[in-house]
C-alpha positions as CSV (number, residue, x, y, z in Angstrom):
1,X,-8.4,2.6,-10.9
2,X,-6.1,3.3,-13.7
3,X,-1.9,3.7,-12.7
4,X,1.1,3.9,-14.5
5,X,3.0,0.8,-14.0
6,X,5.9,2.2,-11.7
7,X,2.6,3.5,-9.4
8,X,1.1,0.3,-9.5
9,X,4.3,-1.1,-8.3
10,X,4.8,1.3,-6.1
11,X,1.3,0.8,-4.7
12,X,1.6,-2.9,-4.4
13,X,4.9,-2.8,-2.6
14,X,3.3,-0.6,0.5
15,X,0.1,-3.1,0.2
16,X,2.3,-6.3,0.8
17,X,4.3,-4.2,3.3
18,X,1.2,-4.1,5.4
19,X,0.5,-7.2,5.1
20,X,3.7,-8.6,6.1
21,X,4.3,-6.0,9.2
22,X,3.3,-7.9,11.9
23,X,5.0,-11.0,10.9
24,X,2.0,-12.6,9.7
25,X,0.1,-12.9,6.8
26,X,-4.0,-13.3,7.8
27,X,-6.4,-15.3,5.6
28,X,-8.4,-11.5,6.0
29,X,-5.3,-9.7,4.5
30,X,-4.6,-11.8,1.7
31,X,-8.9,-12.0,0.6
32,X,-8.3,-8.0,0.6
33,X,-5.1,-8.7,-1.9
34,X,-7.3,-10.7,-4.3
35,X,-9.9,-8.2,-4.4
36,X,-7.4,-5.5,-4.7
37,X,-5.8,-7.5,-8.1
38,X,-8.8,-6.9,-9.8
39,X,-9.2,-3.3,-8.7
40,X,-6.0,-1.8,-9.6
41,X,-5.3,-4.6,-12.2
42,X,-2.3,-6.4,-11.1
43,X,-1.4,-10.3,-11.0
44,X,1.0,-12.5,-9.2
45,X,3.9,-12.5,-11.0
46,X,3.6,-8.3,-10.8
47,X,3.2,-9.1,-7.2
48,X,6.5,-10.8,-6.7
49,X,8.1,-7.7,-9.0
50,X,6.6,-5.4,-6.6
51,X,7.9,-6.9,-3.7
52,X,11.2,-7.0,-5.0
53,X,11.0,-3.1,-5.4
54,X,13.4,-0.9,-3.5
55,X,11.2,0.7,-0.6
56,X,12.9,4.1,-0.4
57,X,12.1,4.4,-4.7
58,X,8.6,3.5,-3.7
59,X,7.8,6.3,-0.9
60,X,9.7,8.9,-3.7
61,X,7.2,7.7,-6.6
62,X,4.4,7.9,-4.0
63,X,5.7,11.2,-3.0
64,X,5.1,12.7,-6.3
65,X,1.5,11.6,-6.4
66,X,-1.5,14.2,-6.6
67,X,-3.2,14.8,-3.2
68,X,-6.2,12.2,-4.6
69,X,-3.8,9.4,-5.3
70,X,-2.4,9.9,-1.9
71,X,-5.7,9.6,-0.1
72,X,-6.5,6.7,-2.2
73,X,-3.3,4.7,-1.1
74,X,-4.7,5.7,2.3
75,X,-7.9,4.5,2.4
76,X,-6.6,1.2,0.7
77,X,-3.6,0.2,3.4
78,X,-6.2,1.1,6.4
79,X,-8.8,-1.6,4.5
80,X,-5.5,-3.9,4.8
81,X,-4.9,-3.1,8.2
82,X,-7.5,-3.6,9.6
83,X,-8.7,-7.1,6.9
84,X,-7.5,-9.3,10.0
85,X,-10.0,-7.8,12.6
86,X,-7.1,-5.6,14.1
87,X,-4.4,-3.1,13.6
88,X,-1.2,-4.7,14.4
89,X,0.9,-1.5,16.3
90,X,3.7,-2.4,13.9
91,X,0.9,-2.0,10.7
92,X,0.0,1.5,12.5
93,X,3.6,2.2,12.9
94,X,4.5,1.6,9.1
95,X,1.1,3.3,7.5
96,X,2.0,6.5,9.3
97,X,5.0,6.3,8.5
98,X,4.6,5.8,5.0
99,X,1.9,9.1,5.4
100,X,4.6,11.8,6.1
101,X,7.3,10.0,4.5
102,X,4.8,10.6,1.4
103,X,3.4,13.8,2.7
104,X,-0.2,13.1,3.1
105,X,-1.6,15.9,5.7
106,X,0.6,18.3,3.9
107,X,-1.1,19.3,1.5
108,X,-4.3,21.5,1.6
109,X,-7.2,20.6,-0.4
């Protein structure tokens, strides 16, 4: 998957907001981060960049994403979520609320 570097960013920061939700970070989450570096083509040193990244610019620059990005963000944090065996509420909480802070289910296809 080819991004811009502000999406990557962007895209990372809501991956490693996942992962971090529930307090923990689960051997599970963090082999679907490695295999996710080599997917969207980040390292670890643009992971700590990411993380630094203000999480209000990052919904905004996912906001402004077509419909297919959207879904693809989607489909990604749920393979996050649910990398430790179980969705953590406060996981669910945070991906839906990253869905209509976004507006994923607004648009129509």
């Amino acid at each position: 998957m080819e991004f811009q570097e502000f999406v990557k960013a962007a895209f990372v920061k809501m991956i490693y907001e996942v992962i971090e939700a529930d307090g923990k970070i689960h051997p599970g989450e963090l082999e679907v981060l490695n295999k996710l570096k080599n997917s969207i083509g980040f390292n670890d040193a643009f992971l700590e960049r990411a993380k630094l990244l203000d999480y209000d610019n990052a919904l905004i620059t996912l906001y402004n994403l077509p419909h297919e990005r959207k879904k693809a963000l989607a489909e990604i944090l749920d393979e996050v979520a649910m990398a430790d065996g179980a969705i953590h509420k406060k996981e669910m909480e945070l991906i839906i609320e990253t869905f209509i802070n976004i507006g994923l289910g607004e648009e129509t296809e």
